[in-house]
C-alpha positions in Angstrom: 40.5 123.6 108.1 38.3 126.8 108.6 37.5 130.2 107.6 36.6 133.3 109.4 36.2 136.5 108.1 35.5 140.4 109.2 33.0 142.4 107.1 35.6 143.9 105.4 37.1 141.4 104.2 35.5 141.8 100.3 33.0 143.5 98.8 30.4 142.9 95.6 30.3 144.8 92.3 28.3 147.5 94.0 30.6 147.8 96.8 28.7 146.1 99.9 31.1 144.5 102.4 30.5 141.1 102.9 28.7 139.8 106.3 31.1 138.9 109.1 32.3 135.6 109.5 32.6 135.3 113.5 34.8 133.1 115.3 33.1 130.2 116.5 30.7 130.2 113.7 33.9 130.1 110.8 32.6 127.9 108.0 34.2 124.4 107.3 36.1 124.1 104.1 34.2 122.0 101.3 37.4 120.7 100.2 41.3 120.0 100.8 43.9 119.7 98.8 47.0 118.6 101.0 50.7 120.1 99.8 52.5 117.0 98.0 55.5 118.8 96.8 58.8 117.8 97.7 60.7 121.3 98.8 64.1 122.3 97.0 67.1 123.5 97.5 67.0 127.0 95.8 70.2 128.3 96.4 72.9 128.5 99.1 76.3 130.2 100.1 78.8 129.9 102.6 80.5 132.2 105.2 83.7 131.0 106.5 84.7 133.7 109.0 81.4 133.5 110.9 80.8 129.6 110.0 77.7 129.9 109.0 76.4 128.0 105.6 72.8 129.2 104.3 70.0 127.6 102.6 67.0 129.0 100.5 64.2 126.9 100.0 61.3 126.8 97.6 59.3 126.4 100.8 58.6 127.1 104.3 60.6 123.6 106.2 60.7 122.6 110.3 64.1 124.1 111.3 63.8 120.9 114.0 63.9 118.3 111.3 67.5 119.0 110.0 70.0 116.5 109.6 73.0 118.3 108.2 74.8 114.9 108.0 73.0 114.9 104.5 74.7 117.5 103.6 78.0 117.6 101.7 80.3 120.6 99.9 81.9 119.0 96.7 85.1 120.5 95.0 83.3 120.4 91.9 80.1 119.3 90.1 80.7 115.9 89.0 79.8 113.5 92.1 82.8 110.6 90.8 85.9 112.8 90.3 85.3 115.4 93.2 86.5 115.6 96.7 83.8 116.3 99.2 83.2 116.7 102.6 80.5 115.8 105.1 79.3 117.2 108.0 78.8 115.5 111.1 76.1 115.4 113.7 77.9 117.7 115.6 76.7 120.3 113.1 73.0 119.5 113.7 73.5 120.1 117.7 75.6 123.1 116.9 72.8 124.7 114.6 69.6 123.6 116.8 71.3 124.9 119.6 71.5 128.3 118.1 68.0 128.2 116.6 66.5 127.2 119.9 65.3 130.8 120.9 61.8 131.1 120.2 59.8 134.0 119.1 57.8 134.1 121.6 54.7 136.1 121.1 54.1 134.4 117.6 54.6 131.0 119.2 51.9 131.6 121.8 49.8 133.3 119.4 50.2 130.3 116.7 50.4 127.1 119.4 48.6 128.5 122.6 50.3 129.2 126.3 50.2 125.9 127.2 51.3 124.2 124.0 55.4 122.5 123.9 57.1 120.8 121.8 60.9 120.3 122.3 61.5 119.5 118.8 60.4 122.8 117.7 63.0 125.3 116.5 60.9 127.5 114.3 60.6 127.5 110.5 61.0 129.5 107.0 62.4 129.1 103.5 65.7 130.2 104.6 67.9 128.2 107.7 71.2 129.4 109.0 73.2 126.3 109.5 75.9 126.6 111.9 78.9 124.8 111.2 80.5 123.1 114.3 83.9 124.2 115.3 85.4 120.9 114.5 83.6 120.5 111.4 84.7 124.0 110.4 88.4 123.0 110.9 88.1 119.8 109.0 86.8 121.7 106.0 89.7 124.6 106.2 92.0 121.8 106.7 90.6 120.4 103.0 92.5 122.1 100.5 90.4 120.8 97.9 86.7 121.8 99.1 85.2 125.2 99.4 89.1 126.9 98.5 86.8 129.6 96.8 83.6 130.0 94.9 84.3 127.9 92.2 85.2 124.9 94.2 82.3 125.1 96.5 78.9 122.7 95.5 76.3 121.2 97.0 75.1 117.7 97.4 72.1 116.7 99.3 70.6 113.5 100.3 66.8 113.2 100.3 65.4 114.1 103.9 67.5 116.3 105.2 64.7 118.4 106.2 60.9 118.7 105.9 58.4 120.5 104.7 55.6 122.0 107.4 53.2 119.4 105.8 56.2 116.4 106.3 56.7 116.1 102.3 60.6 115.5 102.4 63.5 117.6 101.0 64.6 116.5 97.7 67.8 115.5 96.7 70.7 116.8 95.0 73.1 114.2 93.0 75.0 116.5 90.8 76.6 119.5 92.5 75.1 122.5 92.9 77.1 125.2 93.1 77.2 128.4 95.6 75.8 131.3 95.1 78.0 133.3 97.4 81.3 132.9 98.8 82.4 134.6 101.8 85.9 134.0 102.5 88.0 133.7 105.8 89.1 136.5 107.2 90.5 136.8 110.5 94.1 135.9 111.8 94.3 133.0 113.7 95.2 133.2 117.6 97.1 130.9 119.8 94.8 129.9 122.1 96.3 127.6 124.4 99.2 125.5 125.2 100.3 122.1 127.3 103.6 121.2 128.6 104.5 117.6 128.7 108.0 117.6 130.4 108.4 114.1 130.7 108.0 112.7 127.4 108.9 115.8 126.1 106.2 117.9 124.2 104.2 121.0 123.5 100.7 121.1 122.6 99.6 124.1 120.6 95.9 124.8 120.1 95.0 127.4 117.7 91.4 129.2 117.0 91.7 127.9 114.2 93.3 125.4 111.0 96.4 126.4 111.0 98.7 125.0 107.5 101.9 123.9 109.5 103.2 122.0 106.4 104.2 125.1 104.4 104.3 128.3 107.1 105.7 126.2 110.5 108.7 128.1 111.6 109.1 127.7 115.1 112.4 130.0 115.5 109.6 132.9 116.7 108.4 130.4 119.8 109.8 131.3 123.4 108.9 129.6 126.3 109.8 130.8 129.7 109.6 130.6 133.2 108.5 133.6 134.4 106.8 136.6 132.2 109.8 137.6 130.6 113.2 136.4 129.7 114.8 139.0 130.8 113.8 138.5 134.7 113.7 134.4 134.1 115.7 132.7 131.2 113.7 131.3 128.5 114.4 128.5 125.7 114.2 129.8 121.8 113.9 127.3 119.6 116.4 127.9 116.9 117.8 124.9 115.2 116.5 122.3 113.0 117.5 119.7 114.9 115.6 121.0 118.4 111.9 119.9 116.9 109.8 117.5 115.2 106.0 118.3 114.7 102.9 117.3 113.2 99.6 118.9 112.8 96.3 116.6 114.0 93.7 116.1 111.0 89.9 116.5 110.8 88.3 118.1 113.4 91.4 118.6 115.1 93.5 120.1 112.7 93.7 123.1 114.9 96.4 121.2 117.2 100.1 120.9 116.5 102.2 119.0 118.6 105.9 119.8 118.8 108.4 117.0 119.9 111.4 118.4 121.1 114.9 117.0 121.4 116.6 116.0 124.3 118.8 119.0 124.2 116.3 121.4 124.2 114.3 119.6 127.0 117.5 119.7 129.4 117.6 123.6 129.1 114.2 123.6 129.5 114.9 121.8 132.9 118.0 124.4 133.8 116.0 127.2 132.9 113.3 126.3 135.1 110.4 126.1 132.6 107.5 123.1 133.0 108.0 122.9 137.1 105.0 124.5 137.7 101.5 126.3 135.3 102.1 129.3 137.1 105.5 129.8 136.1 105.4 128.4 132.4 104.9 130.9 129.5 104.9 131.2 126.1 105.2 133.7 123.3 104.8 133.5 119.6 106.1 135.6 116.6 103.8 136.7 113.7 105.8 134.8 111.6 105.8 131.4 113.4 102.6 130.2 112.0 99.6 130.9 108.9 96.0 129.8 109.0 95.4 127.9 105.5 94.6 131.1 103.7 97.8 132.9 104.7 96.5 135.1 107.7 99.7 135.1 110.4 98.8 134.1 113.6 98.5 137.6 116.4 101.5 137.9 117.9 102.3 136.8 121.5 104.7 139.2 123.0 107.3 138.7 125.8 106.6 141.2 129.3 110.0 142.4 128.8 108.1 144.1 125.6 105.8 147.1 126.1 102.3 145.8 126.4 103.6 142.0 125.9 101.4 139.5 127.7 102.5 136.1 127.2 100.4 133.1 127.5 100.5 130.8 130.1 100.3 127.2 130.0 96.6 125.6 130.6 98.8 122.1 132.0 101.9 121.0 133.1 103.0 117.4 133.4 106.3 118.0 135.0 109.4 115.4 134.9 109.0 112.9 137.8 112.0 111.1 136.7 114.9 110.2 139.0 118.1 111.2 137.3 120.1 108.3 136.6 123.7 107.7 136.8 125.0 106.5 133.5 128.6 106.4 133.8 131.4 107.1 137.2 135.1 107.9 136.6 137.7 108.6 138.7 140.7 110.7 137.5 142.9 112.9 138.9 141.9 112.6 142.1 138.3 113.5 141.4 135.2 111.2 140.9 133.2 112.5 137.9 129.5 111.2 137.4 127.6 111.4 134.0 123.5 111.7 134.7 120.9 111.0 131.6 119.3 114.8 132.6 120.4 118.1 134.3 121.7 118.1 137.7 121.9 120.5 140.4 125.3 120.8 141.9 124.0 122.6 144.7 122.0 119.6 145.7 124.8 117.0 146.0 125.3 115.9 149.4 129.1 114.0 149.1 128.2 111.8 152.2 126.1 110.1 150.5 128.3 108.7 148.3 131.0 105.9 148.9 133.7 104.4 146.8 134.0 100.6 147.6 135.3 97.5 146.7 133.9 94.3 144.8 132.6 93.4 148.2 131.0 96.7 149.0 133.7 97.3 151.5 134.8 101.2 151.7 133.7 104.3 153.5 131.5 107.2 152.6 132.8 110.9 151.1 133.6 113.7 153.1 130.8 115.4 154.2 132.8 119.0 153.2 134.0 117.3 150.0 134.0 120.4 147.1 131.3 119.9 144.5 131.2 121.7 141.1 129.4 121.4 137.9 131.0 119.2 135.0 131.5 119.8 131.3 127.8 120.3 130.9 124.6 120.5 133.5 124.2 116.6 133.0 127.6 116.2 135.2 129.2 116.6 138.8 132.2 116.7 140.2 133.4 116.0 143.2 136.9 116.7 144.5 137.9 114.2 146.7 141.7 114.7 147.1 141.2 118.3 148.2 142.8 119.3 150.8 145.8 117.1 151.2 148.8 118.7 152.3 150.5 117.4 156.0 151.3 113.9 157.0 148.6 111.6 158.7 148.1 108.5 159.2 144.8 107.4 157.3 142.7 104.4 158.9 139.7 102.7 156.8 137.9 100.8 159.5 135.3 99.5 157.1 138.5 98.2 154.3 140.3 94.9 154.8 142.8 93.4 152.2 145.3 91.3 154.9 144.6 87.8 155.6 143.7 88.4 159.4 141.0 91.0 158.8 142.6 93.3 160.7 141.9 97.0 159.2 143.8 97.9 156.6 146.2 101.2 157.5 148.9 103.4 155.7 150.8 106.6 155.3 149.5 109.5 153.3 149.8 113.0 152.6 146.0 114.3 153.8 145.0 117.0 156.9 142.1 115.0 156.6 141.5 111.4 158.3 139.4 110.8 155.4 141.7 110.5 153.3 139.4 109.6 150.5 142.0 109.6 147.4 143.9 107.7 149.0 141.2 105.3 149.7 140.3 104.8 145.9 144.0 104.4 145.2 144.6 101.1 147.5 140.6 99.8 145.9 142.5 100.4 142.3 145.2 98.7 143.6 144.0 96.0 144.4 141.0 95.0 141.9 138.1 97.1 140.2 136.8 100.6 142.2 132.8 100.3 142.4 131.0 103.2 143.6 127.9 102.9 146.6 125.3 105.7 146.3 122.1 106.7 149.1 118.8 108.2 148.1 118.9 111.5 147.1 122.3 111.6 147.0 121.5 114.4 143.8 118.7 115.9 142.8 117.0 117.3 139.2 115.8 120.9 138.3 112.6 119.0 139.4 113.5 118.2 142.9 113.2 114.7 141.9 115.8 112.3 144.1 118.2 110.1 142.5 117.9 106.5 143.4 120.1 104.6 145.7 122.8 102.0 144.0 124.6 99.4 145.8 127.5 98.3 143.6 127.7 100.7 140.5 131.1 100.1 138.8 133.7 103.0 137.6 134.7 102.8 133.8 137.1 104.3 131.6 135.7 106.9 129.2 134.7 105.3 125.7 137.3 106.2 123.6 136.0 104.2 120.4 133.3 105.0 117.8 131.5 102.5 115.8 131.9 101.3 112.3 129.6 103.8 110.6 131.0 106.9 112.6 134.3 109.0 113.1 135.7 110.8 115.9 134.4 113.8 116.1 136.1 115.3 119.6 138.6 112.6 121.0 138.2 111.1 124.5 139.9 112.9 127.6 140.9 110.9 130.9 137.4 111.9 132.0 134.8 112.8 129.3 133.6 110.1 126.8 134.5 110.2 122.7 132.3 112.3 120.8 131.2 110.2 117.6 129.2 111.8 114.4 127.9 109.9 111.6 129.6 109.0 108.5 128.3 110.4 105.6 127.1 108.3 102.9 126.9 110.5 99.6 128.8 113.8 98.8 126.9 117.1 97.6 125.3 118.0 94.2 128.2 118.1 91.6 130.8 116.3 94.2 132.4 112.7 94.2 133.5 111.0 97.6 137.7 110.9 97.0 138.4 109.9 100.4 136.5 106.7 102.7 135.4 108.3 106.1 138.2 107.5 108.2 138.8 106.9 112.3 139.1 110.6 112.2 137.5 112.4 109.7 134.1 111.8 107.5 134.2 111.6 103.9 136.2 113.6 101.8 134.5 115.6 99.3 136.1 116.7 96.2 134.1 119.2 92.9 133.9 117.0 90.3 135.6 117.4 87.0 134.4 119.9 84.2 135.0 118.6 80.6 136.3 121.0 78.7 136.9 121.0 75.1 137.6 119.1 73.4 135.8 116.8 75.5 132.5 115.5 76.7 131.0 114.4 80.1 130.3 110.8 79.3 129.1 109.9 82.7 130.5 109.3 86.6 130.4 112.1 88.7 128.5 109.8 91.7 130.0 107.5 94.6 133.9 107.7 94.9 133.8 108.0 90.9 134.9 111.3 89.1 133.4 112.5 85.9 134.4 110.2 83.1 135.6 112.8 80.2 136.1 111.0 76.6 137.7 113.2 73.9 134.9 114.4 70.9 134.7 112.3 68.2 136.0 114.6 64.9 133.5 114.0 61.8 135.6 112.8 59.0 135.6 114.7 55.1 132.5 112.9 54.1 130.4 113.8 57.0 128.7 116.5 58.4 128.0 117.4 61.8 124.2 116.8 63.4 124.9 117.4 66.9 127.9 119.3 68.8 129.7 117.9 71.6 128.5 119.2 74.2 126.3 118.8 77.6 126.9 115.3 77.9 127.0 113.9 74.5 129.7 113.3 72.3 129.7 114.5 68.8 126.7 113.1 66.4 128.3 113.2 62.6 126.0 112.4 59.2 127.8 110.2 56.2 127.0 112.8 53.2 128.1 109.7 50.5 124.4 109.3 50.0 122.2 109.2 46.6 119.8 111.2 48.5 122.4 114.0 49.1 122.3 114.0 45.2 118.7 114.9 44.6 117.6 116.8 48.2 120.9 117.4 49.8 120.1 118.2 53.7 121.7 121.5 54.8 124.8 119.9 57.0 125.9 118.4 53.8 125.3 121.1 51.3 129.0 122.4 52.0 130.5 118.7 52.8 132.7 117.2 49.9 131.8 118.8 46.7 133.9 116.4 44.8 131.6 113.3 45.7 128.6 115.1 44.6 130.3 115.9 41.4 131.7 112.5 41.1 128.1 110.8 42.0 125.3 112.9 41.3 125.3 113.4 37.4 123.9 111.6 35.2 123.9 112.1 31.4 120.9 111.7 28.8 120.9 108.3 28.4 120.7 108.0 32.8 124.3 107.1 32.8 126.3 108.2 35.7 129.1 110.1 34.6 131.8 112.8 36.6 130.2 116.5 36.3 132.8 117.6 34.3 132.4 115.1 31.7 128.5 115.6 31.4 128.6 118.2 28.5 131.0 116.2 26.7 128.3 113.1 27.3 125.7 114.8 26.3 127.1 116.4 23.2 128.2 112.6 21.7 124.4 111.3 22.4 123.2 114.4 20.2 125.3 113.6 17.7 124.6 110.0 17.3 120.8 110.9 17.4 120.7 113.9 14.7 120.4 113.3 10.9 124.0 112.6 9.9 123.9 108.9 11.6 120.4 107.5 10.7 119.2 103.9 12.5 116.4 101.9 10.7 113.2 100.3 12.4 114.5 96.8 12.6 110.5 96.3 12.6 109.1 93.1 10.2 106.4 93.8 8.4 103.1 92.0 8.4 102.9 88.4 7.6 99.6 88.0 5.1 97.1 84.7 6.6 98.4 81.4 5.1 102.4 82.7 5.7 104.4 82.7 8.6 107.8 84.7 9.4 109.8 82.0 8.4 108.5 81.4 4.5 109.5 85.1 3.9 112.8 84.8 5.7 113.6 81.8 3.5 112.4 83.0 0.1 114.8 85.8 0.9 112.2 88.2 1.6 110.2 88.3 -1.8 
């Protein structure tokens, strides 16, 4: 530690400069008092729309020694009943990454060209920390911490920066609480989005915490396969039953995966959506989703809007999946197959199917057999007794049923020597029809080939539901029963008054209302009706307390109480005036007598206690000492 001066640096009393101190000559300090004091946290505030949390200190501190791990935001000032939250390393990188440009003409002038040091990041009483993104979302995504001003405190752990002299930050163990509060303001934005077409998902990536418990409402999502609807189909999600979703926590609560329903992944299929990232778009309504103050997301808008720009998918993971053949019938001359995803009828090739018997024995389709859709794009049909019209004689080289193995031949009505129908007639005929199917004999909205089967066997359509469900559309010759679930409990205010049946689920019926005169005294739940008792009727001597009414029957008081006599209650005031007149008076001797006869009572004690009927002391007079009551009472009373 040294000292140089100019020679102006002070003057004396009469105004001489002092001599110049020159450099290279500066004069050693006699003595040194290092800095010992432990800076403080003066004050702080927080800005969540830039995310950005400062800190004023009592004294200068090395930016490069922060550890904003010490740090935490507390929901209130008491450390044991607040919620907090803590930051994470990430924070330090974030905020050293942004403080790592270096004045650099004070940094020369204070270390020398030549001096580094990579743990420099300048200093001051005042450091901008910068929140890292996933720490900011993990504190919007806390309802509980830094909501507003008044739930926003600080706690600090010793160390988490030092002074320029080392000395280390002092702590904070009760809550200290913002100065400023600088709320968020800006919408979120939809940032992103992957398409996971094989299991079935959408993940949504937001700028920021978005609060998909209470504002979710996915009815303003589209997703298409081209830039607008209107030139390439899209899927809306519109029911409640087409998604399941669920928002990630902590640093991730910015993502919100959507599961979606087998339904709505099969027209995603048919429309052509998740084949390829080029071709996959999305767009979002306002009101599909809120950031956790209540700020709607921008709006996404379809190119069939002016100035609509849809966003297209960062990833695809498109369905590799063979389709698979989960049931075969044959009705009506026609061979109807059932696959577990969308088909493409156009893709069928017929020849590569074969009806056979149980020991594979039968020849392959038609190569011009007709092909169309079925009941839904999960099913094909294929018309195998087209065409039939003109004797021929129909040959199946490759179908024996005689005892010499000779090839099996007969008469049918076909133009065709195919004769397929008539094929799966004799196989029916003569045991179970089992169907033989190549590679690629269909093919998904994916392109994906179906597998090759060697002995798949026709069925019947089910035509039965199970022991919890009803019938909801009946079985056809070709289609399979369609069962729904039998409900187990009726509406608010409803009682079950008919079993769910093969037919039809439970029947539903309003329970009854009470009316007067009489109360609900229960039921009204299960297969029971509400149980209504008649209102019990208060008799002459009581009063009532409580109506009949809402449930309750009828609450009555017994007014043939001494009480009644002295502090009657005001539901018996008007109840049976003839007990209280009967019970309640008493005359002057404290006899209880009727209220009529009181006067009368009254009147024949005042007589018998006026002068006209006199009554003597029957008191005996003192006995003198040497007497006792007796002597007197035996001298006669002398």
């Amino acid at each position: 530690t040294r000292l140089a001066a100019s020679s102006y640096t002070a003057t004396d009393v009469a105004g001489n400069y002092n001599n110049e101190i020159f450099d290279g000559q500066s004069l050693a300090a006699v003595e040194y008092t290092p800095d010992s004091t432990n800076p403080e946290v003066e004050r702080f505030w927080i800005d969540l729309e830039s995310g950005v949390l400062t800190l004023n200190f009592t004294e200068p501190v090395a930016f490069g020694t922060l550890d904003a791990t010490l740090f935490q935001l507390m929901s209130e000032a008491t450390r044991a009943t607040a919620s907090s939250f803590k930051f994470t390393s990430a924070t330090t990188t974030a905020t050293l990454n942004t403080l790592d440009v270096r004045d650099e003409e004070n940094y020369v002038l204070l270390y020398g060209e030549n001096w580094e040091d990579d743990d420099y990041y300048g200093a001051g009483d005042m450091i901008l920390i910068t929140i890292d993104a996933s720490d900011l979302n993990a504190l919007k995504a806390n309802t509980q911490v830094a909501a507003g001003i008044d739930t926003t405190y600080l706690l600090v752990e010793e160390g988490a920066v030092v002074d320029m002299t080392g000395n280390l930050l002092s702590g904070i163990d009760s809550g200290k609480p913002a100065a400023s509060y600088f709320p968020d303001v800006t919408a979120p934005t939809l940032d992103a989005f992957d398409l996971n077409m094989e299991v079935g998902s959408i993940l949504l990536e937001f700028s920021e915490t978005i609060d998909a418990e209470n504002t979710f409402d996915y009815t303003g999502i589209v997703l298409m396969a081209g830039l607008s609807t209107y030139v390439a189909g899209g899927r809306r999600l519109l029911s409640n039953d087409d998604i399941s979703y669920s928002r990630d926590s902590g640093g991730s609560a910015n993502l919100l995966t959507l599961s979606l329903d087998q339904n709505v992944l099969e027209d995603l299929k048919v429309s052509g959506v998740g084949q390829l990232v080029d071709s996959t778009y999305i767009a979002i309504d306002s009101k599909t989703i809120s950031d956790m103050v209540g700020l709607a997301v921008i709006r996404i808008a379809q190119g069939s809007i002016v100035g609509g720009v849809p966003l297209q998918a960062r990833s695809i993971v498109p369905d590799t999946t063979a389709p698979n053949l989960l049931r075969a019938t044959y009705a009506s001359g026609s061979l109807y197959l059932f696959y577990d995803e969308p088909v493409k009828d156009a893709m069928v090739s017929s020849s590569k199917f074969a009806l056979v018997n149980v020991d594979g024995q039968g020849d392959a389709l038609h190569s011009k057999t007709p092909i169309s859709q079925g009941i839904d794009e999960n099913a094909i049909v294929l018309q195998i007794d087209f065409g039939c019209g003109s004797l021929q004689s129909c040959v199946w080289p490759n179908l024996t049923y005689d005892m010499n193995g000779t090839a099996f031949q007969a008469n049918a009505s076909c133009t065709d020597l195919e004769c397929d129908s008539e094929k799966a007639q004799a196989i029916i005929n003569n045991g179970a029809l089992y169907l033989q199917v190549e590679e690629g004999a269909v093919y998904d909205y994916n392109h994906n080939p179906s597998l090759a089967l060697k002995k798949f066997e026709l069925t019947e359509p089910e035509c039965d539901c199970g022991s919890d469900e009803y019938i909801s559309i009946p079985c056809t010759d070709v289609a399979d029963v369609v069962c729904a679930t039998c409900s187990s409990s009726c509406p608010v205010n409803h009682y079950i008054a008919q079993e769910c049946g093969d037919r039809s689920d439970i029947g539903c019926m309003r329970c009854t209302d009470c009316g007067t005169p009489y109360y609900n005294a229960g039921g009204c739940q299960g297969a029971e009706d509400t149980i209504c008792l008649p209102c019990t009727v208060c008799a002459p001597m009581e009063a009532e307390i409580s109506p009949c009414a809402a449930g309750f029957d009828r609450i009555c008081y017994n007014c043939a109480q001494d009480r009644e006599c002295t502090n009657p209650s005001e539901s018996c005031r008007d109840a049976a005036l003839w007990w209280r007149r009967e019970n309640c008076c008493h005359d002057q001797d404290g006899v209880q007598v009727h209220c009529n006869k009181l006067p009368a009572s009254n009147l024949r004690i005042s007589a018998r206690d006026n002068r006209r009927h006199w009554v003597f002391d029957p008191t005996y007079p003192i006995v003198e000492d040497g007497y006792d009551l007796d002597d007197i009472l035996a001298s006669g009373g002398n």
